[in-house]
KEBAKOL-385806 format. One record per residue (C-alpha): residue in three letters; x, y, z. Coordinates in steps of 0.02 Angstrom, whole numbers, padded with zeros to 5 digits, always signed. Last residue first. Layout:
! residues N
alaXYZ
...
***
This chain:
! residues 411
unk+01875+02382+04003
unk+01840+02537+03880
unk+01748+02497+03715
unk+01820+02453+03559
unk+01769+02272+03439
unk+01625+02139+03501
unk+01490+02213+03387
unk+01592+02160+03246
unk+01615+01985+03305
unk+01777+01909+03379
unk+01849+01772+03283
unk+01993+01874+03176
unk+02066+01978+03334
unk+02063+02147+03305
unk+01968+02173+03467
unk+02126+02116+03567
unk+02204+02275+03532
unk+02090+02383+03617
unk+02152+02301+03797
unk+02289+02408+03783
unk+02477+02386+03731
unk+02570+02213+03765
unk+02578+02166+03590
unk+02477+02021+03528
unk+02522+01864+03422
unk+02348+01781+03383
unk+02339+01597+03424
unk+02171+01505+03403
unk+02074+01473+03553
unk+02059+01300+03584
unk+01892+01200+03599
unk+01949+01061+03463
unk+02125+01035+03576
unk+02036+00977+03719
unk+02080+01102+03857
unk+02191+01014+03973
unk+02145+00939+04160
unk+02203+01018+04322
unk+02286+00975+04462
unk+02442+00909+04377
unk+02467+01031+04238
unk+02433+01175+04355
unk+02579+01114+04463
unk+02694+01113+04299
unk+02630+01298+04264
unk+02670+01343+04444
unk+02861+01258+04437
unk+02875+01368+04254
unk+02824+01501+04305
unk+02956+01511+04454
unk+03093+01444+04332
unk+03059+01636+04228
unk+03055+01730+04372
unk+03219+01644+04385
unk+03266+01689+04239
unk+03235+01871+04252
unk+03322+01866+04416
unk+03465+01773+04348
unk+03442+01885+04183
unk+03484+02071+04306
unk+03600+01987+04414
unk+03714+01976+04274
unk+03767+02148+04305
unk+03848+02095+04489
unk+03745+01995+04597
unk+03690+02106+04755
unk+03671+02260+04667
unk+03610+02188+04500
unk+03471+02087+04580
unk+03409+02239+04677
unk+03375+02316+04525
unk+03287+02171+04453
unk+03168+02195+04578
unk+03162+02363+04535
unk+03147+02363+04386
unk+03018+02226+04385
unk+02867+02297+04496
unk+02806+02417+04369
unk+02824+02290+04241
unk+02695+02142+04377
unk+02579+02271+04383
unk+02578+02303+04205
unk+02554+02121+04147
unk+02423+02103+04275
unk+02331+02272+04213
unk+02343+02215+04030
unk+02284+02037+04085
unk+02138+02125+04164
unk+02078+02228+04018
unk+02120+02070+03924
unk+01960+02006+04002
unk+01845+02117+03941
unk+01909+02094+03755
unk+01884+01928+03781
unk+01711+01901+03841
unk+01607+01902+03695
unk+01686+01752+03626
unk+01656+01645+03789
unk+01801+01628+03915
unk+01909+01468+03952
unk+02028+01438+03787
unk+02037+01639+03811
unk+02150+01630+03959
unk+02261+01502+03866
unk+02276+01638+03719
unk+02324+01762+03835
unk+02463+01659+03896
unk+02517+01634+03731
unk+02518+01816+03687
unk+02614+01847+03832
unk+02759+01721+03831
unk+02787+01758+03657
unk+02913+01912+03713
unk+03005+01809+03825
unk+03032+01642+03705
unk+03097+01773+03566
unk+03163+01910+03651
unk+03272+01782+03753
unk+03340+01683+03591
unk+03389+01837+03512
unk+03470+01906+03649
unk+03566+01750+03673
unk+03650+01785+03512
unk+03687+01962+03554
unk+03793+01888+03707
unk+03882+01798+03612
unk+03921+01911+03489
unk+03977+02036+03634
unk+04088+01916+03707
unk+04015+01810+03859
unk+04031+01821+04059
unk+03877+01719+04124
unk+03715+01792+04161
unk+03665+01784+03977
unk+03663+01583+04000
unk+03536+01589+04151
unk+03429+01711+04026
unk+03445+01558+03905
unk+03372+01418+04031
unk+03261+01543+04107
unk+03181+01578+03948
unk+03175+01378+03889
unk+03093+01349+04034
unk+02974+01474+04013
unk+02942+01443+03829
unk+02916+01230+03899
unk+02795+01287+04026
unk+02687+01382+03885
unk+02685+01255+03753
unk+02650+01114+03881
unk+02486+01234+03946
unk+02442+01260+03761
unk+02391+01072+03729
unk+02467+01030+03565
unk+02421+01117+03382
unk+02359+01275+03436
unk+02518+01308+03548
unk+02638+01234+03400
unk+02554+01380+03293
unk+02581+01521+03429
unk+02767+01451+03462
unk+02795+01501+03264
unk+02705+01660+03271
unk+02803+01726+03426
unk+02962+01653+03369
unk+03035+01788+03244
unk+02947+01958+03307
unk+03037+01934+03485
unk+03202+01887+03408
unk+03184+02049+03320
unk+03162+02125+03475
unk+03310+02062+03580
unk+03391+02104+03424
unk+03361+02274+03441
unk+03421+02263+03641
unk+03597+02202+03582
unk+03616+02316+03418
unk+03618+02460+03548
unk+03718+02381+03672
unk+03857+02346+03536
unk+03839+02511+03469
unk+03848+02602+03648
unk+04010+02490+03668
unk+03984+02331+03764
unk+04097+02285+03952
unk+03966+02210+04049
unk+03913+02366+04138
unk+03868+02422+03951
unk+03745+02277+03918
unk+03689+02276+04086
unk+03612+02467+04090
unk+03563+02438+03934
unk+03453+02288+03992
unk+03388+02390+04156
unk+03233+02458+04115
unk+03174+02396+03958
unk+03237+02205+04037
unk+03131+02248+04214
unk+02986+02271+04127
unk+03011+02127+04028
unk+03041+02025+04173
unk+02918+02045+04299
unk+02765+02102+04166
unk+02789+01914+04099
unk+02742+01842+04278
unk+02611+01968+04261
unk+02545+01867+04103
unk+02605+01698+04135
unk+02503+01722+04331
unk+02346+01797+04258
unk+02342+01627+04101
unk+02408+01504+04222
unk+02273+01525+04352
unk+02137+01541+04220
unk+01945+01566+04246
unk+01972+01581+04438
unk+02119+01686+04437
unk+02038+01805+04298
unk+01888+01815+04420
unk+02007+01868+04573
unk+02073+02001+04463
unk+01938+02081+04434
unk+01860+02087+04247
unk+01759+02223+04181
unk+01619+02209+04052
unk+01634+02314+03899
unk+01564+02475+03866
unk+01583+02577+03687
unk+01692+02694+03615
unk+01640+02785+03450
unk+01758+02797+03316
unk+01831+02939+03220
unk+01796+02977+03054
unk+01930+02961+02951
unk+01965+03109+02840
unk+02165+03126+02926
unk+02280+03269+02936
unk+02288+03277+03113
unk+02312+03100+03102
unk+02462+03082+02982
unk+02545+03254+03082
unk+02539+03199+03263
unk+02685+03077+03220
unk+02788+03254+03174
unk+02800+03288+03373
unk+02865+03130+03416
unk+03006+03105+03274
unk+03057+03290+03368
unk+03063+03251+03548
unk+03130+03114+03499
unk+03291+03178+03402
unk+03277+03312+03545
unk+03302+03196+03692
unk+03450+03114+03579
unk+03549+03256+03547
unk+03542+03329+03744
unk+03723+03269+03784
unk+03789+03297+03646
unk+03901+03233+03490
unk+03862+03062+03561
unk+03701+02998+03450
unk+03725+02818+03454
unk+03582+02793+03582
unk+03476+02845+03448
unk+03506+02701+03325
unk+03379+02586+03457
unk+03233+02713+03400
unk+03250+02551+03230
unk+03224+02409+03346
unk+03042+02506+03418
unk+02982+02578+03256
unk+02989+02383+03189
unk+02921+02316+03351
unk+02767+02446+03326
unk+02753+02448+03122
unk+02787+02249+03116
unk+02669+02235+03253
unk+02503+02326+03175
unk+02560+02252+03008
unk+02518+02070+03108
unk+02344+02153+03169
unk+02311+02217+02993
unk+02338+02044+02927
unk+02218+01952+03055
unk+02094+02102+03027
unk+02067+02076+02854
unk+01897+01990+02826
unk+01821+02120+02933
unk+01909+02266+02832
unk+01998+02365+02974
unk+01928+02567+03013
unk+01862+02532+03172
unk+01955+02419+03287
unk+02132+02535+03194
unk+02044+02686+03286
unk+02007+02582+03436
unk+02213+02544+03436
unk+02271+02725+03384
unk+02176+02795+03519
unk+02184+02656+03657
unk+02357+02676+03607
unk+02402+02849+03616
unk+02310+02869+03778
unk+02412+02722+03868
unk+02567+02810+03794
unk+02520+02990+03880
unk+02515+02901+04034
unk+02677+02804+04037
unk+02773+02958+03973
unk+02685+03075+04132
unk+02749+02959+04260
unk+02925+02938+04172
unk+02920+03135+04172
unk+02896+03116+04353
unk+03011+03022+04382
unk+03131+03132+04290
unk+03085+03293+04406
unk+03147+03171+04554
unk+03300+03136+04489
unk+03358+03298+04429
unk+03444+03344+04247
unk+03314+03471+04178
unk+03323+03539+03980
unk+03356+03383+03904
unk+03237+03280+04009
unk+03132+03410+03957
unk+03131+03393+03790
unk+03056+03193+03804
unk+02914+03282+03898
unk+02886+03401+03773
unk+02859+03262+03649
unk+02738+03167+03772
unk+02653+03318+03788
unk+02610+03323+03613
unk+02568+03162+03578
unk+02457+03151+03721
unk+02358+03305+03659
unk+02376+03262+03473
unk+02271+03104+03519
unk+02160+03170+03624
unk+02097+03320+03506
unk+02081+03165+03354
unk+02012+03048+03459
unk+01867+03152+03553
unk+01857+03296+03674
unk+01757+03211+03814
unk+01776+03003+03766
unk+01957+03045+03746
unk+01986+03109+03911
unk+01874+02992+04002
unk+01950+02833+03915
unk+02122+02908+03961
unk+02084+02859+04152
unk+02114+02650+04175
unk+02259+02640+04054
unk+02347+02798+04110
unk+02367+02728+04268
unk+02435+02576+04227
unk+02553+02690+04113
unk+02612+02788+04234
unk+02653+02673+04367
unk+02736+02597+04201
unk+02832+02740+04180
unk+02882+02773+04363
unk+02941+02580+04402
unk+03061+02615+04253
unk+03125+02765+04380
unk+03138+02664+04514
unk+03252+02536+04420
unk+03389+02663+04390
unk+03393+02692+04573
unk+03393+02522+04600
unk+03537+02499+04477
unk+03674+02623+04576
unk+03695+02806+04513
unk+03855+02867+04435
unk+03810+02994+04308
unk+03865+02857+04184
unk+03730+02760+04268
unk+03591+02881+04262
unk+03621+02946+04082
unk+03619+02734+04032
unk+03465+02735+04106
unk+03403+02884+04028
unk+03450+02827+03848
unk+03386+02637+03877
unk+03227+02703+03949
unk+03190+02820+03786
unk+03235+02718+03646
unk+03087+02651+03592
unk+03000+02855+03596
unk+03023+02911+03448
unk+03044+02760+03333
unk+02897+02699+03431
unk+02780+02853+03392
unk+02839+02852+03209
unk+02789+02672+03187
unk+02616+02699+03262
unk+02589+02857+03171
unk+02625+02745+03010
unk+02498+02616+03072
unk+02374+02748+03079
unk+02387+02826+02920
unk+02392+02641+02840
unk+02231+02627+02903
unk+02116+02627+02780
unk+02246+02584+02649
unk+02263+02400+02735
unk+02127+02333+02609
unk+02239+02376+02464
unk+02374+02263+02530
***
């Protein structure tokens, strides 16, 4: 515990930024479809966050390389806050949109910062614990923002009860001694390279982006068209998370243990077998239980495909390629909403999980195929599991095996 000190500071503005902010697309869609819109319109405006965010993930290296991570930090931060206010203040389509646009950026800048900060301040021989802390403070922020979408005595409540946990995260690293890191250059990775290297790896990732991005989006939005009370849908989507935290470590271990490829096509099949089982009419405790069982095979579906990417790269080149998996990953969430949009119109709410699962069965055929044609990485040259979030390529720097000089830079 005392070598976690260092960065407490930052793993508590981590946890105040998600208990801001976690809530956020569930509040607005549910706003859009009391106000009566239809799902795809809903879905467009997830599609304008993580527009946002791709973006954000290629340009906020300028920005903080020019004024630095403190300055950068407290700028994103900032606007991000008065962003959140001004869905209060401004109840117009398009003007949300671009709010999305500008939440999706500002978040890509928090994280590199707060993620090439945390590069540079863990111990060496601790960076496998800081890394799990790192998601206890993010998923835990993220279940406990869920509480907001209880707040019903007005209208504008919950924009400002963000608004405001968002504007006292800048506090803890305004305040801080820490000197801030320098960030360095890393190799870039197309997307045809990724491909080559690992098929299963790029498609598992932005086959991942497809349905998580589409669950942020739209889950609420299903929850309450299904006939759950704003508690209900709130405890729904935080248990979707929890499940999440639960089986990521455990499918990790089975993945370094047996060849990684079986791991993965089994987690997809068991994903579209449960999100097939959410699509049917079920009671509210039923449906909860499911959600605990989808977070947890949909949310390790990432990590495990990065880790079957980085069975086939050198040491040195893994932080470079999750530059690309980030950007495949995002892609494939901008892409979700609306897809999953589309679902709901034509199917009823439980459109949403038979697209989701069946993004889900489509991974899985192309991770059988890639079984057949080609052979398995022997189980001595395997990458050992590390459960990731889906953040910025920074992250993957804390990863126990990679050397010092291997830890920020932009991808």
């Amino acid at each position: 515990m005392k070598r976690l000190l260092p960065v407490s500071t930052l793993l508590l503005a981590i946890f105040m930024l998600m208990a801001g902010s976690g809530a956020l697309p569930a509040i607005l869609g549910l706003r859009l479809d009391a106000s009566g819109h239809s799902a795809p319109v809903i879905g467009f405006l997830g599609t304008g966050y993580f527009v946002g965010l791709t973006i954000g993930s290629i340009l906020v290296f300028k920005v903080i390389g020019g004024v630095g991570h403190i300055r950068a930090f407290a700028a994103f931060v900032s606007v991000y806050a008065a962003s959140a206010l001004g869905y209060a203040l401004v109840e117009n389509l398009p003007a949300w949109f671009v709010l999305r646009l500008i939440n999706g950026f500002c978040v890509a800048g928090v994280f590199v910062c707060l993620e090439s900060w945390l590069n540079e301040r863990a111990d060496p021989e601790a960076r496998g614990v800081t890394l799990a802390f790192y998601m206890i403070a993010l998923y835990g922020g993220q279940a406990l923002a869920q509480t907001q979408l209880g707040l019903s005595a007005s209208p504008q409540l919950p924009f400002i009860v963000a608004a405001l946990i968002l504007s006292l995260t800048v506090v803890p690293v305004a305040l801080t001694r820490m000197v801030e890191p320098v960030l360095g250059e890393h190799e870039r990775f197309s997307m045809r390279r990724l491909y080559a290297i690992s098929p299963l790896g790029l498609v598992g990732t932005a086959v991942t982006g497809l349905m998580l991005g589409a669950f942020y989006s739209l889950g609420a939005v299903q929850a309450q068209r299904s006939g759950l009370s704003s508690s209900e849908t709130a405890a729904l989507i935080s248990f979707v998370i929890a499940g999440g935290m639960a089986l990521q470590w455990p499918l990790g271990r089975l993945s370094d243990r047996f060849d990684r490829r079986k791991v993965i096509v089994a987690t997809m099949a068991a994903a579209a077998l449960v999100c097939f089982g959410m699509a049917l009419p079920s009671s509210p405790a039923g449906l909860t239980g499911l959600g605990v069982l989808f977070g947890g095979f949909s949310f390790a579906l990432y990590p495990l495909c990065v880790a079957h990417a980085n069975d086939h790269l050198a040491v040195h080149e893994r932080t470079g390629a999750s530059g690309g998996l980030i950007l495949a990953y995002s892609g494939g969430a901008a892409l979700g909403p609306m897809l999953g949009a589309v679902a709901m119109r034509l199917a009823g709410p439980g459109g949403l999980y038979l697209y989701i699962g069946g993004c889900a069965a489509l991974a899985f055929g192309f991770g059988i195929w890639r079984q057949l044609v080609a052979r398995p990485v022997p189980g001595e040259d395997q990458y050992a599991f590390q459960v990731l979030p889906r953040t910025t390529p920074m992250v993957a720097a804390l990863d126990p095996e990679l050397p010092a000089s291997e830890e920020s830079g932009p991808v």
